[in-house]
C-alpha positions, -999 to 999 in steps of 0.1 A, spaced: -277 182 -207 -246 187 -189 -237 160 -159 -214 163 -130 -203 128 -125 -177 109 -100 -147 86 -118 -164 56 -119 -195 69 -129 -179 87 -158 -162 53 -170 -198 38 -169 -216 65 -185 -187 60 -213 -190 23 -218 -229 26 -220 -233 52 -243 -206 37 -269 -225 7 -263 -261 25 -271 -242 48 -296 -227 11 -315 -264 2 -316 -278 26 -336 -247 30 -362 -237 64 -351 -208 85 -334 -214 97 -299 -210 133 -292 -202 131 -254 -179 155 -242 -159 148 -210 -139 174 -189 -118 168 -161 -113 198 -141 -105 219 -109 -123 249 -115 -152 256 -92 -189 247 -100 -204 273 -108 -182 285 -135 -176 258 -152 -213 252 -149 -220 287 -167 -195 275 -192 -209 244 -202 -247 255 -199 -237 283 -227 -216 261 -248 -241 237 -246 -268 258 -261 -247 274 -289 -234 231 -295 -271 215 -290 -259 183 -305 -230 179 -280 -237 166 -240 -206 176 -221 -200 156 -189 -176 172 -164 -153 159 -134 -144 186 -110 -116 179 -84 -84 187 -71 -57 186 -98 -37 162 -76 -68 139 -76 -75 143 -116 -40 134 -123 -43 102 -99 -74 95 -119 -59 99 -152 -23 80 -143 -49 52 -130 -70 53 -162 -37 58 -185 -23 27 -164 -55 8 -176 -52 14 -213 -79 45 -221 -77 83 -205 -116 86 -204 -117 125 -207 -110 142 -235 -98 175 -222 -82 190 -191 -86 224 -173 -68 233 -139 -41 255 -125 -12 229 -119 7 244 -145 36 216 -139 7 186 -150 12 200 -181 45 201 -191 48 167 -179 18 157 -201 33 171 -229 66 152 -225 48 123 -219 29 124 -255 -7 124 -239 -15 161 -254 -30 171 -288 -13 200 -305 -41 221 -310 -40 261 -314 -78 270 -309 -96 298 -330 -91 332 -310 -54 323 -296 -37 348 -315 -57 378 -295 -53 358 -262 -27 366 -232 -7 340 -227 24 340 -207 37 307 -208 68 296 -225 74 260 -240 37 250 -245 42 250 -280 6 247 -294 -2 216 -263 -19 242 -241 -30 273 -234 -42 293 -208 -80 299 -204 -81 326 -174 -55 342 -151 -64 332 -119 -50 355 -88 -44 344 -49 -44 369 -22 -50 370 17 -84 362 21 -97 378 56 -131 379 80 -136 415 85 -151 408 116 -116 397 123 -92 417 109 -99 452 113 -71 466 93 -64 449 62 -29 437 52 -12 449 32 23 429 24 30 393 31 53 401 60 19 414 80 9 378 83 37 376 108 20 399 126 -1 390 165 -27 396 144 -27 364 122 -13 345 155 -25 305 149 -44 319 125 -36 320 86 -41 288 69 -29 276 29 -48 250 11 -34 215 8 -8 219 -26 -7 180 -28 -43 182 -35 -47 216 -53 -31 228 -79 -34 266 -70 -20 261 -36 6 245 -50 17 271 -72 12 298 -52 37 278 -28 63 278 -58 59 315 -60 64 322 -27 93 303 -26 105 322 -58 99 352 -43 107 353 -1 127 316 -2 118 289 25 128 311 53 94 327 49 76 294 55 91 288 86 82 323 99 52 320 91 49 284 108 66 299 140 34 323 139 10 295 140 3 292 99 -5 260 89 -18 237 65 -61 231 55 -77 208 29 -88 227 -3 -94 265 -18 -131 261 -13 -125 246 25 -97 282 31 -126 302 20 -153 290 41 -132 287 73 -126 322 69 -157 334 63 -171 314 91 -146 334 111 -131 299 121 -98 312 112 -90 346 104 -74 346 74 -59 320 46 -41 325 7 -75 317 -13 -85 320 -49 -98 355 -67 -132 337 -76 -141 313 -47 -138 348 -23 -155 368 -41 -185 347 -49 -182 347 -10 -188 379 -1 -211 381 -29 -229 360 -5 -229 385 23 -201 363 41 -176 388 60 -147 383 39 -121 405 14 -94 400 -7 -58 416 -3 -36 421 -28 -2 425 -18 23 443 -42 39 407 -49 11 391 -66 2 355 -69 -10 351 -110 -16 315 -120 -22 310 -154 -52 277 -158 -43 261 -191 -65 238 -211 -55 209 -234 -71 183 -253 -57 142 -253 -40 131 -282 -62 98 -280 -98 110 -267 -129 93 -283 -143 129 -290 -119 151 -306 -142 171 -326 -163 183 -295 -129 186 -275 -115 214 -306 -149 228 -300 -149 231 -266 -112 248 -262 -126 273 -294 -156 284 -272 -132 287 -239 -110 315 -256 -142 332 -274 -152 359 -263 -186 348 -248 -167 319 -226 -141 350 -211 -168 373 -204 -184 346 -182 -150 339 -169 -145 376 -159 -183 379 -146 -170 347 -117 -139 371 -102 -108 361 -119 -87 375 -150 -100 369 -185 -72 362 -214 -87 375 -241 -80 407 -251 -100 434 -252 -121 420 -219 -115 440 -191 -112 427 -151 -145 431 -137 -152 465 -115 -171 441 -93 -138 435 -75 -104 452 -63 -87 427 -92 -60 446 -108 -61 446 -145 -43 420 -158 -20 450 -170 -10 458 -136 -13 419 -123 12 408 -145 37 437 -140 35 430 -100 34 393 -106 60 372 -92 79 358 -120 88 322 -120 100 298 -151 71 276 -159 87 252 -178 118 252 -150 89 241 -125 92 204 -135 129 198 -117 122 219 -90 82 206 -78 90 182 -59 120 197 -38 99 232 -28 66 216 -21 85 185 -2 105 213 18 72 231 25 50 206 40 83 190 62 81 228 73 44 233 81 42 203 98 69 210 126 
């Protein structure tokens, strides 16, 4: 029976059931996942692989990848990472977890047919989904739908276009490299002189703008969508410069359930696990699974020949300076 459970509550759970687990002579099969992706996918995910592993309880974390890596410094500072495997969009964490010998190499079963666009992960991760941001926008609003970044400098986005937090999310953050990447910091401060400015999280960009509390905001392929599924007033733009943000997974070299972890990264790039991923909005990496018609989502074909191109594994040196540069500029 999967759990969604708070830090401290997750170190409890842990100490308890080693304790229980000690007592009756016999390994635990607890499975613990840190990660940013939203609820209801990841709850689809572990539901499923929780039926096809009946003999395996996964317990899950779900936050902002700038709070999960607080978490795990703070645990790794204590002497014992508690999860034993990590899935959000802060492709950055990763290299630096990698360099900092807390990964497993670990290929799982089915990488061969996956798409996988990172350099320099060398076996420590992988991506599980391609995950797309666009300009999000109430219809109610915005009658005419944008159609290149420079529109948001437009009257009609006027104290009105908001980005997520990227101290606190991972996909804001990388979207902010790639902007950067792409239009340089002059861009920002346009779009600052036109009243843009800086939210809390994905989920918070995408409810504002659906409440029609701001008119539009760079949101995540699968939090809109399940939106308008909803019947909220909102659509996704894709301009010709596309935001793809590869969400890798990786297991810890020292979790207490390395067996279920191998497991649990096999069943993410299976072919059950990416259907489910392309059923919640976003890109799947396997091949042979196809964006969903249910949305304008180019295929990942066509996403990754407009994607703005940007050297992962370069990311590392250069975080700090475009993300420090972009908040000192938002926050005129």
């Amino acid at each position: 029976m999967r759990k969604i459970l708070p830090a401290f509550m997750l170190a409890l759970t842990l100490t308890l059931g080693l304790a229980a687990c000690a007592d009756q002579g016999k390994q635990p099969e607890t499975l613990i996942i840190y990660t940013s992706m939203k609820d209801s996918l990841i709850m689809a995910l572990v539901d499923d692989f929780e039926d096809k592993n009946p003999n395996i309880t996964v317990e899950v974390r779900i936050d902002g990848a700038g709070s999960l890596m607080a978490q795990i410094e703070s645990e790794r500072s204590a002497g014992q990472i508690l999860a034993d495997l990590i899935w959000t969009s802060e492709i950055p964490d990763f290299y630096y977890m990698k360099n900092e010998g807390l990964l497993l190499q670990y290929t799982p079963q089915g990488a061969d047919d996956a798409f996988n666009p990172i350099d320099g992960a060398d076996g420590y991760f992988i991506p599980a989904r391609l995950g797309t941001m666009g300009i999000a926008y109430n219809t109610d609003i915005i009658k005419t739908p944008p159609s290149s970044w420079r529109d948001l400098l437009g009257e009609d986005y006027k104290d009105g276009f908001v980005f997520a937090n990227p101290e606190t999310s991972g996909t804001a953050l990388m979207a902010v490299m790639l902007l950067d990447e792409a239009f340089g910091k002059e861009f920002f401060s346009e779009l600052r002189s036109n009243g843009a400015f800086i939210g809390q999280g994905s989920t918070w960009v995408v409810d504002s703008v659906a409440s029609g509390e701001i008119a539009a905001g760079l949101a995540v392929d699968y939090i809109t969508f399940d939106k308008a599924k909803s019947g909220a007033p909102i659509a996704m733009s894709y301009p010709q410069e596309m935001l793809v943000i590869p969400s890798p997974v990786a297991i810890f070299k020292d979790c207490a359930n390395t067996a279920a972890a191998k497991k649990f990264a096999d069943y993410l790039i299976g072919a059950d696990a990416q259907q489910l991923i392309k059923n919640s909005g976003t890109l799947p990496v396997l091949g042979g699974i196809a964006a969903s018609g249910e949305y304008n989502i180019p295929p990942v074909s066509e996403a990754m020949a407009r994607a703005i191109d940007v050297d992962e594994a370069d990311m590392m040196s250069f975080k700090d300076e475009v993300v420090g540069a972009f908040l000192e500029i938002m926050h005129k």
